[in-house]
Residue, then its C-alpha position, 0 to 999 in steps of 0.5 A: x500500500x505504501x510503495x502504490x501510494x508514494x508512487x501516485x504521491x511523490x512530486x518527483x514521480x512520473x505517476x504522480x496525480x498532482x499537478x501542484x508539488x505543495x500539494x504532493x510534498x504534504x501527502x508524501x509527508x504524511x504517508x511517511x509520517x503514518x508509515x513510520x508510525x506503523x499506522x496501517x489505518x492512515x497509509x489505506x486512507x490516504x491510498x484510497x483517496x489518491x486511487x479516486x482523485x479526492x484527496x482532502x488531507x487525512x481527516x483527524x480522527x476523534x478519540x474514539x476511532x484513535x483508540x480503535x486504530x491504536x488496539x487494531x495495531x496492537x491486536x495485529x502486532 
């Protein structure tokens, strides 16, 4: 998932779906700032609205659903 989205997000990729590379820097920076943080949950988010074309930025999660993320990588692990 994080190499398929890197690829349609990094500003110096052939494939990259933005046109401005502002744009592009932020959503590679925070793919790599999730993948580093090992937060699958974010890396599929951001995955997703690249394959549409719909990217908003990763929406902040409530505390619930940061809870529900952090358990589902605990659970994994």
């Amino acid at each position: 998932m994080y190499r398929e989205a890197a690829t349609l997000c990094h500003p110096d990729s052939s494939k990259c779906v933005f046109s401005d590379k502002k744009e592009a820097e932020e959503a590679f920076g925070r793919l790599s700032q999730a993948y580093k943080a090992n937060d699958i949950l974010t890396v599929r988010e951001i995955l997703a609205q690249l394959r549409k074309g719909t990217w908003q930025g990763v929406n902040e999660l409530d505390e619930m659903e940061t809870l529900r993320a952090q358990l589902a990588t605990l659970e994994h692990r």
